[in-house]
N, C-alpha and C positions, 0 to 999 in steps of 0.2 A: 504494500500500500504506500503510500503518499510518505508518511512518519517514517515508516522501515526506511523506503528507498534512501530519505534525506541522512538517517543516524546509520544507514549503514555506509552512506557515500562518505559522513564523516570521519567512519572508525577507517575506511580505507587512506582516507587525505594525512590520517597521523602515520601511516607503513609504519604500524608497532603490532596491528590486528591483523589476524587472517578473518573474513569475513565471510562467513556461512546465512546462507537464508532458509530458511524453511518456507518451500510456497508446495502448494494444493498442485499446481500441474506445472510441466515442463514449460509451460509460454509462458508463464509470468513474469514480468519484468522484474529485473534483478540490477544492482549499479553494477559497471564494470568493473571485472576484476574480483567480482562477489562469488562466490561458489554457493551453487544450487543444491539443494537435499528436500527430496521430495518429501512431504510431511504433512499433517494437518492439527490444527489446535483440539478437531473433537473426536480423533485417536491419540490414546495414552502411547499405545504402543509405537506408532509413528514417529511422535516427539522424544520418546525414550531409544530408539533405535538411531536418533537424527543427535542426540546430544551424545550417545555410546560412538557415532560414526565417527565425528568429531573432533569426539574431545574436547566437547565447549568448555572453556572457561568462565566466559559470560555469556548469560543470556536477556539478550530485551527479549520481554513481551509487548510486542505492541498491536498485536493483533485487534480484531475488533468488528464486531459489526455495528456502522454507526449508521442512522437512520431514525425519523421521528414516525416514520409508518414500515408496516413492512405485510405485505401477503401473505408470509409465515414467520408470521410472531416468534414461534417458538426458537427459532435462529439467534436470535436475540439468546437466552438464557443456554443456550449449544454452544457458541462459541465463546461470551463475554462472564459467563459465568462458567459454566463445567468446562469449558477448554480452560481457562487458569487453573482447576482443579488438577483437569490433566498435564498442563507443565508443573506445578506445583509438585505431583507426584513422580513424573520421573527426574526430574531435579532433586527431588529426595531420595530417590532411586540411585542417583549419579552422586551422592552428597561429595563422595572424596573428590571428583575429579570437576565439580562444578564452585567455583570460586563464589559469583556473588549471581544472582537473578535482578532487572531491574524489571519491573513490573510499572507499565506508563499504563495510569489512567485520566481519568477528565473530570472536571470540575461541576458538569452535572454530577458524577455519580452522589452528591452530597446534598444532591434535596434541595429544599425550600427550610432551611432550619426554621423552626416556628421563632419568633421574634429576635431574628437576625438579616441583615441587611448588609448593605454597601457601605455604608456609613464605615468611618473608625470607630466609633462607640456600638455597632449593631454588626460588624465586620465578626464574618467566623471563622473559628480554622479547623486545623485537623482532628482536636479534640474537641468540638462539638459533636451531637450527635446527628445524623440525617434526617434530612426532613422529607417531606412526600414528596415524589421526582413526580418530574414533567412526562416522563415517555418510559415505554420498558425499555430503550436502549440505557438511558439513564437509570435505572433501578437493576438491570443485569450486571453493568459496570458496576455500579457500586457491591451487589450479591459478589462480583467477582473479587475484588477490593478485599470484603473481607473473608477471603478464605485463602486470600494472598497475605494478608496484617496477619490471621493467626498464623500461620509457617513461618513466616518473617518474627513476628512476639517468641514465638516457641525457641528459633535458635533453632527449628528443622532446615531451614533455608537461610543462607544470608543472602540480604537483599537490602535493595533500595525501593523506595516508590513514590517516583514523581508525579506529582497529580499538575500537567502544565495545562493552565488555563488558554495558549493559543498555542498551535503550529508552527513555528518557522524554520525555516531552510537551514538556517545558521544556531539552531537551540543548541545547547551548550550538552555534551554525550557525558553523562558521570557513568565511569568504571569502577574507581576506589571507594 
C-alpha cells in the first residue's frame, strides 16, 4: 500500500536494511530493490513462514483495510483486527530471531473520547480510554490496537506503536 511502499523506500535510502514485503500476489507493487515474499495478514501460517524465510529483524505492520463503507464489512475485522493477531503470533512464534514489531495504526482507532476535544485543556492521549468510533474501519483498528498493546505490555513482543495522525512520504521510520 501507499505507507508500506513510502517506509519501505525509506528503510532502503538508509542501505543499512534488506527490505522484505509481504504482498497477497506477485503484481503488487513493491519499491525497488525490495524483495517480494508472498504472504497475507489473514494467514498465521503465511506471515510465520515469511518472517522464518527471512529472518526478519523488524517488522512494520502496516497493513490495513481502510474504508468508511465496504460491501463486506467483515474484511474490516479479517485483516485490521485478527491479521494483527496473526502477526502478533508468529512474531511470538519467531520471539529469538525477531528484534522489535512496529505496529502503525491511526488516530480514528481512538473514538470520540466522551468529553475530550481538540482543545489543550479537552486534548486526549494514549491513556485515555476510547470513545465510540465513526466507522468499523475505525473500531477494527482500534480491536487490532489492543491485542497488539497487550503482547507489547506483556514483554511477549517488543514493539513500538505509532499511532501517526497523517501520511507523509518523508514520516520519520523508528527501528530502535
Amino acid at each position: 500500500g501507499g505507507v508500506g511502499a513510502h517506509v519501505g523506500q525509506a528503510l532502503l535510502e538508509r542501505r543499512q536494511y534488506r527490505v522484505c514485503c509481504v504482498c497477497r500476489s506477485s503484481s503488487a507493487k513493491i519499491p525497488a530493490g525490495a524483495e517480494r515474499v508472498i504472504g497475507d495478514v489473514e494467514s498465521a501460517q503465511t506471515l510465520l513462514a515469511a518472517i522464518e524465510s527471512t529472518r526478519a529483524d523488524y517488522i512494520f505492520n502496516l497493513a490495513g483495510v481502510y474504508a468508511w463503507w465496504s460491501s463486506t464489512p467483515d474484511r474490516f475485522a479479517r485483516v485490521n483486527t485478527a491479521g494483527v493477531k496473526h502477526l502478533v503470533d508468529a512474531a511470538r512464534s519467531c520471539a529469538q530471531a525477531v528484534k522489535k514489531v512496529i505496529h502503525a495504526s491511526t488516530v480514528p482507532a481512538y473514538g470520540n473520547p466522551k468529553g475530550r476535544g481538540l482543545t489543550p485543556s479537552t486534548a486526549f492521549d494514549e491513556e485515555t480510554p476510547a470513545g465510540p468510533h465513526a466507522s468499523l474501519y475505525a473500531a477494527s483498528k482500534h480491536a487490532g490496537d489492543e491485542i497488539a498493546q497487550r503482547a507489547f505490555t506483556s514483554g511477549e513482543v517488543r514493539a513500538r506503536a505509532p499511532q501517526p495522525s497523517a501520511a507523509s512520504p518523508r514520516a520519520a521510520v523508528p527501528c530502535d
